[in-house]
PDB file of N, CA, C and O in Angstrom:
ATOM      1  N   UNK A   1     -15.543   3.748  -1.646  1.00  0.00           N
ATOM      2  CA  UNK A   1     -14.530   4.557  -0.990  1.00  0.00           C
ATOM      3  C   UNK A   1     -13.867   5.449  -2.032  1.00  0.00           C
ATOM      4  O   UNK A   1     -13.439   4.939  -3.068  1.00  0.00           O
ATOM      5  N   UNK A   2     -13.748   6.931  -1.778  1.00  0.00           N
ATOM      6  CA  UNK A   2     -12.864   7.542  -2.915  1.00  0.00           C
ATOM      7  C   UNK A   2     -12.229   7.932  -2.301  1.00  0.00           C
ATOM      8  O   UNK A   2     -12.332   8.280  -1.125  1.00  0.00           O
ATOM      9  N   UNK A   3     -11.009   7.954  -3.365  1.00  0.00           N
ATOM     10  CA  UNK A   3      -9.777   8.443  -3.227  1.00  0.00           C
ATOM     11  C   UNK A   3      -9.708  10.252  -2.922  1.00  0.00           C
ATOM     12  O   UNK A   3     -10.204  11.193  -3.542  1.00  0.00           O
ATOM     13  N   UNK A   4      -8.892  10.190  -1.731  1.00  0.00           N
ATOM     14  CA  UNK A   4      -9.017  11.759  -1.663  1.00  0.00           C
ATOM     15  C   UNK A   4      -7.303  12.102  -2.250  1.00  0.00           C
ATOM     16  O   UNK A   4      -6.465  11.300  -2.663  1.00  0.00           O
ATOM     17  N   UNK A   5      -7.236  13.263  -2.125  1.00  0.00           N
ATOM     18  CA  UNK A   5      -6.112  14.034  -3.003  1.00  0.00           C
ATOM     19  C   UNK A   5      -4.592  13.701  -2.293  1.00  0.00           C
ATOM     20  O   UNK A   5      -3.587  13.764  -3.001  1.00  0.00           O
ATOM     21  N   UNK A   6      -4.490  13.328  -0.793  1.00  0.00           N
ATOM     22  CA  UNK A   6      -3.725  13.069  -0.474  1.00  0.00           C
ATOM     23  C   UNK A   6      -2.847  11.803  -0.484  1.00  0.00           C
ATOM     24  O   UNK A   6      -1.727  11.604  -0.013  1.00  0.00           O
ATOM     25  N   UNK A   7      -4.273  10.466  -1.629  1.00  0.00           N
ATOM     26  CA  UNK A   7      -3.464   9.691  -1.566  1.00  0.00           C
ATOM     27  C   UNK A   7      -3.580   8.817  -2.914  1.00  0.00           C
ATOM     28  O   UNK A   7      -3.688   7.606  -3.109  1.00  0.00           O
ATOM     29  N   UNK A   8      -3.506  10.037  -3.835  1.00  0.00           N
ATOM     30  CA  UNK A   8      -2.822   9.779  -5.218  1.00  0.00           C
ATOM     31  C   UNK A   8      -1.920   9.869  -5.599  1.00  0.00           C
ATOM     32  O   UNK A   8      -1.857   9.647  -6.808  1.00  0.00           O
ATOM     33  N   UNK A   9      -0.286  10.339  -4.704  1.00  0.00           N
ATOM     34  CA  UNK A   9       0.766   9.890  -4.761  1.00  0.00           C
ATOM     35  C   UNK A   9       0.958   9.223  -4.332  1.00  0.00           C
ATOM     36  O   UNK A   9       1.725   8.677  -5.125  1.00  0.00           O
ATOM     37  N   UNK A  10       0.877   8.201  -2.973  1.00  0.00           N
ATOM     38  CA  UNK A  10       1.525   7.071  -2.325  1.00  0.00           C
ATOM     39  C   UNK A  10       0.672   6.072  -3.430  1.00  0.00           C
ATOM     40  O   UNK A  10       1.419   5.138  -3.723  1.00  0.00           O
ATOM     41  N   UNK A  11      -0.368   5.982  -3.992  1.00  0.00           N
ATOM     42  CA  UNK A  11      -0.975   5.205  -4.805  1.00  0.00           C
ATOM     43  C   UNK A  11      -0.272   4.609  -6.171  1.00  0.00           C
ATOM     44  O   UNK A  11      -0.174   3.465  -6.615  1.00  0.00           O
ATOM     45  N   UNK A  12       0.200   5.971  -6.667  1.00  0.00           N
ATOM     46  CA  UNK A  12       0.692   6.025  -7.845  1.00  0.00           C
ATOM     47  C   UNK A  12       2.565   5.415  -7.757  1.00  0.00           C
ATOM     48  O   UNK A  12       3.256   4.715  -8.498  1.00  0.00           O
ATOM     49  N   UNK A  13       2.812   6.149  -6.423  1.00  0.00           N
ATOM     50  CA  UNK A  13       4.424   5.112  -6.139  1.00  0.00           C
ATOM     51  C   UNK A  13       4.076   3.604  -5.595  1.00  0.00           C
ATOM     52  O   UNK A  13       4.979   2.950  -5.073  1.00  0.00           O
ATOM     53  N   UNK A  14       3.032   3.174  -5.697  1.00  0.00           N
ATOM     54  CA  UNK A  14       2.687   1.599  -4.967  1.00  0.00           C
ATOM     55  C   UNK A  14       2.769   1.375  -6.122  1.00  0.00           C
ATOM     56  O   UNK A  14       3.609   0.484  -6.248  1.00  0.00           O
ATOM     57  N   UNK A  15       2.333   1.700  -7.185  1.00  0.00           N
ATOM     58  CA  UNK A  15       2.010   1.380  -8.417  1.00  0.00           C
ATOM     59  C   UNK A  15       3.136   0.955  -9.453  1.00  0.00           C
ATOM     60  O   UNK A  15       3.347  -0.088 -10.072  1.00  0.00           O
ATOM     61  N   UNK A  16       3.791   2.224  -9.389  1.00  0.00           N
ATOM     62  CA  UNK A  16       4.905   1.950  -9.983  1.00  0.00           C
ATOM     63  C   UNK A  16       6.028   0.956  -9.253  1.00  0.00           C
ATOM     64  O   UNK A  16       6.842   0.327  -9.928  1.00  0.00           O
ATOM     65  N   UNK A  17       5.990   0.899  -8.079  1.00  0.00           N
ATOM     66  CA  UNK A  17       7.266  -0.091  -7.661  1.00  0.00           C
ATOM     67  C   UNK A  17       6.352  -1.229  -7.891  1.00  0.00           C
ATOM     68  O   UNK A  17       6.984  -2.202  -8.301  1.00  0.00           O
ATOM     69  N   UNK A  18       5.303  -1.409  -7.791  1.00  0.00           N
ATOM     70  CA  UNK A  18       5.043  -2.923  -8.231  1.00  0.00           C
ATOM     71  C   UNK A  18       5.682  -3.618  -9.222  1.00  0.00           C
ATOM     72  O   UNK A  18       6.338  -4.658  -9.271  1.00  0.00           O
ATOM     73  N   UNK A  19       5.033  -2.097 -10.638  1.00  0.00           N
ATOM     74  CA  UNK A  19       5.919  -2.683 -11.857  1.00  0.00           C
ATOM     75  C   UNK A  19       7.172  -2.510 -11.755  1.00  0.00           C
ATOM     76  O   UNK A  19       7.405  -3.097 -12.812  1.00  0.00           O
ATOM     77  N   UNK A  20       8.103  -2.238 -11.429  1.00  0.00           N
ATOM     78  CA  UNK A  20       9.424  -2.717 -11.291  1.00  0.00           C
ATOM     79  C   UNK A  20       9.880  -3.815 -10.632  1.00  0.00           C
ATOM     80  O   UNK A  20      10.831  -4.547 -10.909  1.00  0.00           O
ATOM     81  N   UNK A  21       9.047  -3.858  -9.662  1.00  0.00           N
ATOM     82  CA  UNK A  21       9.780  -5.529  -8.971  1.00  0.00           C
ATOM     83  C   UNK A  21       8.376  -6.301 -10.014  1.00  0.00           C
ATOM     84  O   UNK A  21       7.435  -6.218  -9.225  1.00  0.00           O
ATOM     85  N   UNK A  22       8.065  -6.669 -10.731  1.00  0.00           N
ATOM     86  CA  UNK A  22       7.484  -7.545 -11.820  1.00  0.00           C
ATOM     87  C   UNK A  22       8.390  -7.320 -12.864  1.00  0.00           C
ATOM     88  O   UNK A  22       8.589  -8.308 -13.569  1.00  0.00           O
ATOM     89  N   UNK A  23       9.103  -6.114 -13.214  1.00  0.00           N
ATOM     90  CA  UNK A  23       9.849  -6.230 -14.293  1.00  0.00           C
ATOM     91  C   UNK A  23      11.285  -6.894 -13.594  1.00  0.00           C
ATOM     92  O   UNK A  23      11.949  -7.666 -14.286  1.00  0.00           O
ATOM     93  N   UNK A  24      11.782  -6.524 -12.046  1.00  0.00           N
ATOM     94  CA  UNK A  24      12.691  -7.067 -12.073  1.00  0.00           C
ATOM     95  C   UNK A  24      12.958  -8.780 -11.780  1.00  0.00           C
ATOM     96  O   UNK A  24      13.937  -9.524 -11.836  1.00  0.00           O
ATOM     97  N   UNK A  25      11.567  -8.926 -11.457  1.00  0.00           N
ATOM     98  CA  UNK A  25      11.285 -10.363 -11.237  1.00  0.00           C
ATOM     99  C   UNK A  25      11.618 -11.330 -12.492  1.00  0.00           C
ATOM    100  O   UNK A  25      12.357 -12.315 -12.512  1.00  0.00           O
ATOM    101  N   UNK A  26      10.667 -10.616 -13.787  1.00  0.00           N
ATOM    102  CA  UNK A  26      11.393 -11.229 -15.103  1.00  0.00           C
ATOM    103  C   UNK A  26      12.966 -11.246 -15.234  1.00  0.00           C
ATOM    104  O   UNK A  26      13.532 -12.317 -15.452  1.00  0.00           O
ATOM    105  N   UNK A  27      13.686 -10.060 -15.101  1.00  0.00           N
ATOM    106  CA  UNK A  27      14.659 -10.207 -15.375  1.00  0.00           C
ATOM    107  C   UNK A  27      15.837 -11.486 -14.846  1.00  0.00           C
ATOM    108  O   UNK A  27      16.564 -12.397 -15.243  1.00  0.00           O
ATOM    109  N   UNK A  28      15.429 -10.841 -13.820  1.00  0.00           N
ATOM    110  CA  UNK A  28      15.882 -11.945 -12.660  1.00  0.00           C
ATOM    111  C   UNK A  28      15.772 -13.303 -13.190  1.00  0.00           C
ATOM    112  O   UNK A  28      16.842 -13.910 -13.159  1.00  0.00           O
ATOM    113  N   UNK A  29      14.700 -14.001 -13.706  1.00  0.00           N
ATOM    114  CA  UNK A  29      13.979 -15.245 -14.262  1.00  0.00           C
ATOM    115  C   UNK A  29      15.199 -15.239 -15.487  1.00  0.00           C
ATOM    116  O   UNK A  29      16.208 -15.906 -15.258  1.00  0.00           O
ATOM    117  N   UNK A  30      15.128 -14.710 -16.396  1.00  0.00           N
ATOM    118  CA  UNK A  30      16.296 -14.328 -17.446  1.00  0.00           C
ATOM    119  C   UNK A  30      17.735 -14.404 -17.330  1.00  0.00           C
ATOM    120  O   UNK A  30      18.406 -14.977 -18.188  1.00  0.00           O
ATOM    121  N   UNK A  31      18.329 -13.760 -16.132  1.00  0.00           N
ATOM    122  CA  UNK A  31      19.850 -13.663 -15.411  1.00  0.00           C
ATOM    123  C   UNK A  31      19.567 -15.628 -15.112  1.00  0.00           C
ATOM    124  O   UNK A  31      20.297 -16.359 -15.781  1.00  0.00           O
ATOM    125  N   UNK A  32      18.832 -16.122 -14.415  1.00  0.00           N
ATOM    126  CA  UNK A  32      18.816 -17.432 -13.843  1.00  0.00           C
ATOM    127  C   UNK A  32      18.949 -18.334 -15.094  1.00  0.00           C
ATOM    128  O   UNK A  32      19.523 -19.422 -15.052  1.00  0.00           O
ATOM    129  N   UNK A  33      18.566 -17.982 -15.854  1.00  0.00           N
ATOM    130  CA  UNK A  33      17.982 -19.137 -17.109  1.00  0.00           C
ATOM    131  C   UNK A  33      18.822 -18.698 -18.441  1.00  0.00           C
ATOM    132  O   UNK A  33      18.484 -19.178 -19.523  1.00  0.00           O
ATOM    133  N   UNK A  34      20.062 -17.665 -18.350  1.00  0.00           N
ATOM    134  CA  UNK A  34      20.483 -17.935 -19.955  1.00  0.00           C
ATOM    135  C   UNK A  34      21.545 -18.787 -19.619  1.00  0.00           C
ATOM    136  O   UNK A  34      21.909 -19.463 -18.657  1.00  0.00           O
ATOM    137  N   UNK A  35      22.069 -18.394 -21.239  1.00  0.00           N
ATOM    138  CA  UNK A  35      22.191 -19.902 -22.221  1.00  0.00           C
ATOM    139  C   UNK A  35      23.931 -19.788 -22.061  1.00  0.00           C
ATOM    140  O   UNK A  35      24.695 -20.693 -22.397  1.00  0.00           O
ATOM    141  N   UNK A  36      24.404 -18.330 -21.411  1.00  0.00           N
ATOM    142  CA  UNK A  36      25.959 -18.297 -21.700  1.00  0.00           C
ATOM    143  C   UNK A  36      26.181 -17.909 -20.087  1.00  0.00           C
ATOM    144  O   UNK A  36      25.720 -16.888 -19.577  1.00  0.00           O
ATOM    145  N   UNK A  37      26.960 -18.899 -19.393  1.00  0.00           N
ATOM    146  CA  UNK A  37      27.349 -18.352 -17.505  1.00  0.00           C
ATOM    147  C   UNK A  37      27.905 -17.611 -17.724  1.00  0.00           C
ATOM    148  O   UNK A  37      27.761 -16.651 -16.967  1.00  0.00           O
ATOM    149  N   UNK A  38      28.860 -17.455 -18.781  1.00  0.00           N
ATOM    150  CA  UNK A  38      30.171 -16.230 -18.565  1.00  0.00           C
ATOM    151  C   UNK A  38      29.196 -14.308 -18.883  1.00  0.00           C
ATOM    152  O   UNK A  38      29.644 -13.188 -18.638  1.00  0.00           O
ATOM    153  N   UNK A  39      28.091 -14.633 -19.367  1.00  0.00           N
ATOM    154  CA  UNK A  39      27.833 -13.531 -19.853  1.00  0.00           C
ATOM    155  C   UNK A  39      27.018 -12.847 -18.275  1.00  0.00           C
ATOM    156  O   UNK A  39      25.799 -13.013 -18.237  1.00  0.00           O
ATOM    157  N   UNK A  40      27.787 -11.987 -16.824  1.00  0.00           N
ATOM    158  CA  UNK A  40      27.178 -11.467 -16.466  1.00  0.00           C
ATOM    159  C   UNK A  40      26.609 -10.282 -16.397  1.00  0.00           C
ATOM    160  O   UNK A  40      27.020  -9.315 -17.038  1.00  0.00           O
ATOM    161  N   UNK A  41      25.753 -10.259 -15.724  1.00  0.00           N
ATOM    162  CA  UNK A  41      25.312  -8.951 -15.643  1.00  0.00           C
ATOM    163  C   UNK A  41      25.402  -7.760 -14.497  1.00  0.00           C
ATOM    164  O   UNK A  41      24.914  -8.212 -13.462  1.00  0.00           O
ATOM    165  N   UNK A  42      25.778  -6.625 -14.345  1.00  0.00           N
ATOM    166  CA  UNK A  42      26.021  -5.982 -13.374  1.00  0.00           C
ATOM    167  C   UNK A  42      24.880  -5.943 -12.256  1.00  0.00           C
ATOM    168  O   UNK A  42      25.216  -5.916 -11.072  1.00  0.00           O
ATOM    169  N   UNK A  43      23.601  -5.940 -12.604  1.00  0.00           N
ATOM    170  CA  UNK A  43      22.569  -5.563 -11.445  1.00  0.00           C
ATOM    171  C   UNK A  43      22.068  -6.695 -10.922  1.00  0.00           C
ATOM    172  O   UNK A  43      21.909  -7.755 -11.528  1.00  0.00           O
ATOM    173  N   UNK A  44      21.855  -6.501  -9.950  1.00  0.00           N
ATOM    174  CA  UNK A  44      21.491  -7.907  -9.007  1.00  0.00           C
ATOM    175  C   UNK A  44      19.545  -7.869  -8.902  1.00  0.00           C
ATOM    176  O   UNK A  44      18.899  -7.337  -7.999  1.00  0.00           O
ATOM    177  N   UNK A  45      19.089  -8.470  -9.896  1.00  0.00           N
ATOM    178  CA  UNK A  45      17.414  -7.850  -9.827  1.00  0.00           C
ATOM    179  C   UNK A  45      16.685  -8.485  -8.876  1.00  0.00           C
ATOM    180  O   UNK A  45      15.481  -8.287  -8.710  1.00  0.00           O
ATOM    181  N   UNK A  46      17.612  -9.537  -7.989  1.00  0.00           N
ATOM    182  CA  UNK A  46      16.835  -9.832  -6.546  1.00  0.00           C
ATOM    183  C   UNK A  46      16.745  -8.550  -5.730  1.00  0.00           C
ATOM    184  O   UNK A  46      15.663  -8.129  -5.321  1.00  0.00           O
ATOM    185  N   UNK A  47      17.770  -8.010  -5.529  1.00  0.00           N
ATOM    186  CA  UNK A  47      17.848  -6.924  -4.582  1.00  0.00           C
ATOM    187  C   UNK A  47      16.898  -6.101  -5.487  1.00  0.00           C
ATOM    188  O   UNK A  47      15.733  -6.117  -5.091  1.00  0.00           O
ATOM    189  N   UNK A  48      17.082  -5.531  -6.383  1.00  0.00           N
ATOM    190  CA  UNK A  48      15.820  -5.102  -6.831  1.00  0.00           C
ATOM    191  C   UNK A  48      14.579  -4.803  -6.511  1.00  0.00           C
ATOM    192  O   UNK A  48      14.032  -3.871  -5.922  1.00  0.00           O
ATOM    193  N   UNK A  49      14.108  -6.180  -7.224  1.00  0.00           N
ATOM    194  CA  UNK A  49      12.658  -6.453  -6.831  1.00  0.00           C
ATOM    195  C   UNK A  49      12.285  -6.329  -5.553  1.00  0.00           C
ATOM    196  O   UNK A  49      11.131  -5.940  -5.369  1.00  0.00           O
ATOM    197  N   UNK A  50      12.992  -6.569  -4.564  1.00  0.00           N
ATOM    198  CA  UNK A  50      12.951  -6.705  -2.666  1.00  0.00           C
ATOM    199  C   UNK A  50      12.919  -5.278  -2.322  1.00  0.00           C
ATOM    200  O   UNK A  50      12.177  -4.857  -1.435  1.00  0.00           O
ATOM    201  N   UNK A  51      13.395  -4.821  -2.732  1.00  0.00           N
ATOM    202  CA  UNK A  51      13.688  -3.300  -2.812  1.00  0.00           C
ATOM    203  C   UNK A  51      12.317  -2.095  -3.088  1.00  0.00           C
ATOM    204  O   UNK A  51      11.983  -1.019  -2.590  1.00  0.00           O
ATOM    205  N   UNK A  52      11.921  -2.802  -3.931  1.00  0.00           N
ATOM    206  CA  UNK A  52      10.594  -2.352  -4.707  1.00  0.00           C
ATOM    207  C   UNK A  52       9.315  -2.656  -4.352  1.00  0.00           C
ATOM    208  O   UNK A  52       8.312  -1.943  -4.383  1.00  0.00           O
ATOM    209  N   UNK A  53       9.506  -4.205  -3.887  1.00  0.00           N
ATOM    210  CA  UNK A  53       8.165  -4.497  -2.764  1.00  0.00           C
ATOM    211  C   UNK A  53       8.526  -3.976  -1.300  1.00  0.00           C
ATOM    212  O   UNK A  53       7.500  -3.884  -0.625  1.00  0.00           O
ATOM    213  N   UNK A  54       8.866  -3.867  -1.096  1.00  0.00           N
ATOM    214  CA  UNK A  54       9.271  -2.860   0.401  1.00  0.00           C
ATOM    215  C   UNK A  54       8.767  -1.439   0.363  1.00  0.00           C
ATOM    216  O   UNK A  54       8.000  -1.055   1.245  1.00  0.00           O
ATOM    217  N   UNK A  55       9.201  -0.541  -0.725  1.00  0.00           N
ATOM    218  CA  UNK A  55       8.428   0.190  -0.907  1.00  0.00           C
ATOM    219  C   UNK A  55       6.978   0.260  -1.708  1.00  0.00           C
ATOM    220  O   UNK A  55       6.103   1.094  -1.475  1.00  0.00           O
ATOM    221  N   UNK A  56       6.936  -0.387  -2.319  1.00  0.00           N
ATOM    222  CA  UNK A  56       5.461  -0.595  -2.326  1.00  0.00           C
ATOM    223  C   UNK A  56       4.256  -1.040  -1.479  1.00  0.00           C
ATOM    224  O   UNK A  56       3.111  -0.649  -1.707  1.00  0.00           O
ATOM    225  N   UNK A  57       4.596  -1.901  -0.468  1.00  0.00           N
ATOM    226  CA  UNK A  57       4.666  -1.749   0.651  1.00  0.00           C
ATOM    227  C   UNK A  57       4.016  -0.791   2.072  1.00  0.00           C
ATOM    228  O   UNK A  57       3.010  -0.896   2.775  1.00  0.00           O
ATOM    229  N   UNK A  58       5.011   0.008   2.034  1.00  0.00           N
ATOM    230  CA  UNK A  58       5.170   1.155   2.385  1.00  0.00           C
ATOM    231  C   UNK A  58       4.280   2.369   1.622  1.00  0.00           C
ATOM    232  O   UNK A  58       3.679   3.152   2.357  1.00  0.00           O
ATOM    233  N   UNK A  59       4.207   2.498   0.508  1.00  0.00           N
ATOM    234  CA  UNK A  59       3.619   3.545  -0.086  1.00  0.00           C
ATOM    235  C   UNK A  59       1.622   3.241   0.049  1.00  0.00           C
ATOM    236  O   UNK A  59       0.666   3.943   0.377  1.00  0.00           O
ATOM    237  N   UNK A  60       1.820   1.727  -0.443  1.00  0.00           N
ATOM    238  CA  UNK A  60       0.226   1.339  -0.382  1.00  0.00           C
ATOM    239  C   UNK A  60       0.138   1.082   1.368  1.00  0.00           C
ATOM    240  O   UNK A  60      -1.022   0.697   1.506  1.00  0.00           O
ATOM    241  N   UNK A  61       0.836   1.106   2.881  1.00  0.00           N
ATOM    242  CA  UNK A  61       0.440   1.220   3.680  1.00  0.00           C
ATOM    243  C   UNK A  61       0.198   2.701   4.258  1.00  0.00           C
ATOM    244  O   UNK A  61      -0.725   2.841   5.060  1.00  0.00           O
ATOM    245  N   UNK A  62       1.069   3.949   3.849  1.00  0.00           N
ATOM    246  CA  UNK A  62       0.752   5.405   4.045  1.00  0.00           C
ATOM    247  C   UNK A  62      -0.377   5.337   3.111  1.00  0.00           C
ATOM    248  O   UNK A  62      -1.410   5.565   3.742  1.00  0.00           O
ATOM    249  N   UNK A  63      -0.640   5.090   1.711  1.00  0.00           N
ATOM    250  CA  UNK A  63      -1.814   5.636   0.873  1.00  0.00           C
ATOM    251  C   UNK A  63      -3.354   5.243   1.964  1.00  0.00           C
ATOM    252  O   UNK A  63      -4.012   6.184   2.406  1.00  0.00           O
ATOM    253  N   UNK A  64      -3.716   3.913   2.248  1.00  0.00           N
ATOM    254  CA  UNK A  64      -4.825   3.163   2.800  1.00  0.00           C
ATOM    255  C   UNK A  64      -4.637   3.598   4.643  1.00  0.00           C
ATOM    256  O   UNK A  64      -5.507   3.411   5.494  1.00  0.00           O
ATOM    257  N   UNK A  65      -3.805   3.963   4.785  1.00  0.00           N
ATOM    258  CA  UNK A  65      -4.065   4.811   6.370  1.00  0.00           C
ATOM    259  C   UNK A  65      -4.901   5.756   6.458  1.00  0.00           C
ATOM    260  O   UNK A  65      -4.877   6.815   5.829  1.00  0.00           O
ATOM    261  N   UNK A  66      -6.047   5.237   7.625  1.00  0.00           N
ATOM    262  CA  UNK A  66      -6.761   6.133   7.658  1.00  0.00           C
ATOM    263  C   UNK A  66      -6.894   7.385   8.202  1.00  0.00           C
ATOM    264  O   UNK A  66      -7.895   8.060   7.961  1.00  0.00           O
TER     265      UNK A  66
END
């Protein structure tokens, strides 16, 4: 199957929100697991990551529409 031209952007945004909800997944893992409670952090990388597979999601279901 090749890729036609119309769906090397929804490809390339599936792509990238993946890696962000994997990066925010680590983080997230990190916020859960340090060593000081008082030290928080402003971003919430659940919402994040949820955020990011939704559109990824979304981008890899417009890209693979036939």
């Amino acid at each position: 199957m090749a890729v036609s031209d119309a769906q090397v952007l929804p490809f390339a945004i599936a792509a990238t929100a993946v890696t962000i909800a994997v990066a925010a997944g680590w983080r997230d893992h990190r916020r859960r697991h340090r060593v000081d409670p008082d030290a928080v952090g402003w971003i919430d990388w659940t919402w994040v990551q949820a955020i990011a597979l939704i559109v990824a999601a979304i981008a890899g279901w417009v890209a693979l529409k036939p």
